[in-house]
C-alpha positions in Angstrom: 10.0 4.0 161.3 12.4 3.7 163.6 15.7 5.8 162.9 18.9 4.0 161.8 22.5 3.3 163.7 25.5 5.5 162.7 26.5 2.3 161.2 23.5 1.8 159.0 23.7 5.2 157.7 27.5 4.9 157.2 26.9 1.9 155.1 24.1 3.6 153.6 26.2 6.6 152.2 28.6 4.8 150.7 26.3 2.4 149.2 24.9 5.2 147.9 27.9 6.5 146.2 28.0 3.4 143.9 30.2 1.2 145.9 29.8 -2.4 145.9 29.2 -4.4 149.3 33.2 -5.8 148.3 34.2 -2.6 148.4 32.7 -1.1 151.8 33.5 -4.6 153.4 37.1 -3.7 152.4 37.2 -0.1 153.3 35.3 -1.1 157.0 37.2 -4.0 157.6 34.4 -6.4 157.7 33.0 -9.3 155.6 30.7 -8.8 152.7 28.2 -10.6 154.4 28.4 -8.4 157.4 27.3 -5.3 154.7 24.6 -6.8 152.7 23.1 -7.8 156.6 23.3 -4.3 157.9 21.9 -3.2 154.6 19.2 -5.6 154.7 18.4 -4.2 158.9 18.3 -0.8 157.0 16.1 -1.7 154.6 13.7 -2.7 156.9 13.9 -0.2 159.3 13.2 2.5 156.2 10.2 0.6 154.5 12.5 0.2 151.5 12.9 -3.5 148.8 16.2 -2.2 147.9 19.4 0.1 147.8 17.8 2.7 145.6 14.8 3.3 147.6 16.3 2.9 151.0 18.5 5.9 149.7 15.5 8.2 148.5 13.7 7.2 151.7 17.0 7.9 154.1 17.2 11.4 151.8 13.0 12.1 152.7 13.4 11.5 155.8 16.6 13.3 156.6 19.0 10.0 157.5 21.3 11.0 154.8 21.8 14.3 153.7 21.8 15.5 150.0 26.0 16.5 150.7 27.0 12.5 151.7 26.0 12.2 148.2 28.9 12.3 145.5 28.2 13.1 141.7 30.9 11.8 139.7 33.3 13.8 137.5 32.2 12.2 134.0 27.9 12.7 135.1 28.9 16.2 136.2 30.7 17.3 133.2 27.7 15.8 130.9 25.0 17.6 133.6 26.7 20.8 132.8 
């Protein structure tokens, strides 16, 4: 495996904080398109088919770290 850009994991983290591709695009100043293709080189670089397991791979395999990873207010009031 080969390890991913700071880019790739950027987009990674906030993909895995339940944005949407619209909404990283926006917040990066790029096109859609230009996420979902740095998502897809991700992807491949982790051995994953999709967002879900490219995030518990990255998390494995130390590219994202358990604290880039946001629990929202309503799942942590019904956790507790």
């Amino acid at each position: 495996m080969r390890p991913l850009t700071a880019r790739q994991r950027q987009v990674l983290a906030l993909a895995a904080n339940g944005n949407t591709n619209q909404q990283i695009a926006a917040w990066l100043g790029v096109s859609a398109h230009s996420v979902a293709e740095i998502l897809t080189v991700a992807y491949r670089r982790l051995g994953a088919h999709d967002r879900a397991q490219a995030v518990a791979i990255a998390l494995a395999v130390g590219e994202l770290g358990i604290h880039q990873i946001h629990i929202p207010d309503q799942q942590r009031e019904t956790a507790a």
